[in-house]
N, C-alpha and C positions, 0 to 999 in steps of 0.2 A: 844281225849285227852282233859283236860279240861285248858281253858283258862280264864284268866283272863285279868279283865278289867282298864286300870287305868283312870284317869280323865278325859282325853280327847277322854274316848269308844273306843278304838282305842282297837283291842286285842293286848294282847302280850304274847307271850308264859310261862308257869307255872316254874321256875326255877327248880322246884324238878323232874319236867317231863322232860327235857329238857335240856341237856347242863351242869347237877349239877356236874356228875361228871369227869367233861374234866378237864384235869392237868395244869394250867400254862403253856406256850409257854418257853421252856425254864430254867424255875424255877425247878421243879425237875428233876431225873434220871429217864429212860422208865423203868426199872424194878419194882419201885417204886409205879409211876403213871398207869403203867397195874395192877399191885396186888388190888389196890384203885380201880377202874375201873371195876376191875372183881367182885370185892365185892359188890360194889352199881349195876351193872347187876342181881348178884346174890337175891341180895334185893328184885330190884323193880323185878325180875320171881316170889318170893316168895308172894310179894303182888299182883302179878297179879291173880297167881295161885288162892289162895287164895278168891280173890274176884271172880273168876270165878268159881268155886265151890260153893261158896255162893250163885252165879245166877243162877246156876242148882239146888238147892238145895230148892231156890225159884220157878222156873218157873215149878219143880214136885210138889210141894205143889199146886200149883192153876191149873196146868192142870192136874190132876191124871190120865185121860183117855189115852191123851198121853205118858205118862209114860208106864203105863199099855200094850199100842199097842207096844211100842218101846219094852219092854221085850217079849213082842211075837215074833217080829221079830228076835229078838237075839236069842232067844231059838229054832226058827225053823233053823237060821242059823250054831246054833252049832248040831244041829241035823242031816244035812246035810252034815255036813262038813266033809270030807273022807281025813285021814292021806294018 
């Protein structure tokens, strides 16, 4: 995860990675602050997904061979594969 640094280099954890969306102790209703909670989970899966797609998307681009080998694989495995 990425951290950042403030003056005195010391790390400190990234707010939007970390913590953004825990409810006040007390201040809201659990129904309230789970609905919130689930939504910023839901978020940061779709920014994950997202970016990890992106890194497959990359690393077939520069390795084609592997690419390539890994579809064989796949193909001899659905070849084999007995219902």
């Amino acid at each position: 995860m990425r951290k950042r640094t403030n003056d005195t280099d010391t790390a400190v954890p990234d707010p939007i990675v970390r913590g953004a969306s825990a409810p006040a102790p007390g201040g809201e209703d659990a129904a309230g602050a789970g609905a919130d909670s689930a939504a910023a989970r839901r978020r940061r899966r779709a920014q994950f997904l997202r970016e990890l797609h992106e890194a497959k998307e990359l690393r077939d681009r520069v390795q084609p061979r592997r690419v390539r080998a890994e579809r064989m694989r796949q193909a001899m495995r659905m070849r084999t594969f007995r219902w």
